[in-house]
C-alpha positions as CSV (number, residue, x, y, z in Angstrom):
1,X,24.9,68.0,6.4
2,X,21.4,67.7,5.4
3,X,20.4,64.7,3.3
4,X,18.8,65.4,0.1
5,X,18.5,61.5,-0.9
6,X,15.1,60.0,-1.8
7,X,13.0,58.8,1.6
8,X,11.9,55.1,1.7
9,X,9.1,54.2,3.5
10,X,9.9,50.9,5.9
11,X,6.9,48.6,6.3
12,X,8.0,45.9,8.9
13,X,5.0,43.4,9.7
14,X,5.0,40.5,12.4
15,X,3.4,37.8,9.9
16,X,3.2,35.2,13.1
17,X,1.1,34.7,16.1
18,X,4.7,35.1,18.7
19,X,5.7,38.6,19.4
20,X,9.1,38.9,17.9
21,X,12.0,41.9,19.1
22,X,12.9,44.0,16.2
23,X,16.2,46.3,15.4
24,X,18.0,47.8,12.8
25,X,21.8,47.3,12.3
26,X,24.1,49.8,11.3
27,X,28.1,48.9,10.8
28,X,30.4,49.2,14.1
29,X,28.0,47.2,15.9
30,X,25.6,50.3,17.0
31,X,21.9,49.1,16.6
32,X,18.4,51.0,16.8
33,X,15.8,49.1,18.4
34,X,12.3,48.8,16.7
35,X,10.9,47.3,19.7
36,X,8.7,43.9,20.4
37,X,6.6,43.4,17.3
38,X,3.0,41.9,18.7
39,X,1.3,39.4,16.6
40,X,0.1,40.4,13.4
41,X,1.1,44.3,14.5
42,X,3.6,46.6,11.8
43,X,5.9,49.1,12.8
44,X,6.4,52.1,10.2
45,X,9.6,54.0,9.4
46,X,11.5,56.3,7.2
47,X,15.6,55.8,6.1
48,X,17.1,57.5,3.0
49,X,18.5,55.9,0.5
50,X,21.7,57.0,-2.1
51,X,20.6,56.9,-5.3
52,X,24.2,56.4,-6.8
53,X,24.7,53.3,-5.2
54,X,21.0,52.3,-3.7
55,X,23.0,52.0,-0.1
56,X,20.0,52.3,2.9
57,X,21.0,54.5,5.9
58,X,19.4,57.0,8.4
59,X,20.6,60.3,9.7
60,X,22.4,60.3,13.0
61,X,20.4,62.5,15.4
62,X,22.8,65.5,15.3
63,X,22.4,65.4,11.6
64,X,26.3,65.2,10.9
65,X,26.4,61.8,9.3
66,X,25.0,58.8,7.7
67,X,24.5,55.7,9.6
68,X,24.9,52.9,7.2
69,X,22.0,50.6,7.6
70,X,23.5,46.6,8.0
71,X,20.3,44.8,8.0
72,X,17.0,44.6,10.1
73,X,16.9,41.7,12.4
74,X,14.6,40.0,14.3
75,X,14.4,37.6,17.1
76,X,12.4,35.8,20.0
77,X,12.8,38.9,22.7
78,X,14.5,35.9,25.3
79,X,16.8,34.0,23.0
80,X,18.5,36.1,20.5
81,X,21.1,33.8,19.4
82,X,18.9,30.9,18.8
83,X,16.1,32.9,17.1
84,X,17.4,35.7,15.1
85,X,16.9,35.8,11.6
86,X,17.1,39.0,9.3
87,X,14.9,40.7,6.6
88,X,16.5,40.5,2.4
89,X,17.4,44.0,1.5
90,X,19.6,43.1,-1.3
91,X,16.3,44.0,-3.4
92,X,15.8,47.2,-1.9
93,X,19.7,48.1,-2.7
94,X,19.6,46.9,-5.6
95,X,16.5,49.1,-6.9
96,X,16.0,52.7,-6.2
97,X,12.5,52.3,-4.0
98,X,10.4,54.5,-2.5
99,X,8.7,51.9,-0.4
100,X,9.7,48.4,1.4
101,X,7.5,46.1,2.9
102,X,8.9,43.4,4.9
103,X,7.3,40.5,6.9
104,X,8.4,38.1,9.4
105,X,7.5,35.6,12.1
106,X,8.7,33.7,15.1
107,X,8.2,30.1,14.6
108,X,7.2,27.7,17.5
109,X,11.0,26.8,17.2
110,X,14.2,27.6,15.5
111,X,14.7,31.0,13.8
112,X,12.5,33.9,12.4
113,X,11.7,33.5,9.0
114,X,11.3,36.1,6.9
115,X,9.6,36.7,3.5
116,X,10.8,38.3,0.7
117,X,10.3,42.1,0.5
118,X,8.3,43.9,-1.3
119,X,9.6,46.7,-3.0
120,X,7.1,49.9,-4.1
121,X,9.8,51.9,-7.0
């Protein structure tokens, strides 16, 4: 089952000076990591979106079904609870994109902070 929904380009930045452990999270509790974000670095990536109801999700490997895209988190690689924080995409739903850029950084304490996306239509 082939997806012929629009592609989004994922722009995820590490706006601080701490690296910071990135994933995606899909429903069920099944995750993809993104790995460790260095300072200043981006990582680049590619999820569909449904253009009835601008829900984000990626292809499962065998290509069977759609894996439902929760939110992106991120979080200080050696304290997930007390760090995590998550990237907005309530935007990116709510639009039909074709680009997302998103932005966040590890603070000397308390949780990653994230700015609001960016969204390219």
């Amino acid at each position: 089952m082939p997806s012929g929904d629009p592609t989004v380009a994922v722009n995820l930045h590490n706006d601080g000076t701490k690296p910071m452990q990135c994933r995606i999270q899909f429903g069920h509790w099944v995750a993809r990591d993104l790995g460790v974000l260095a300072p200043k670095a981006v990582t680049r990536f590619q999820i569909q979106q449904q253009p009835k109801d601008g829900a984000l999700y990626v292809m499962r490997d065998d290509g069977q079904r759609r894996m439902m895209i929760e939110n992106i988190f991120c979080n200080a690689s050696d304290d997930l609870q007390a760090t995590v924080g998550q990237v907005d995409l309530a935007p990116a739903r709510a639009a039909r994109v074709q680009e997302i850029d998103a932005g966040c950084a590890l603070p000397e304490t308390g949780h990653v902070q994230c700015r609001p996306v960016a969204l390219k239509p």
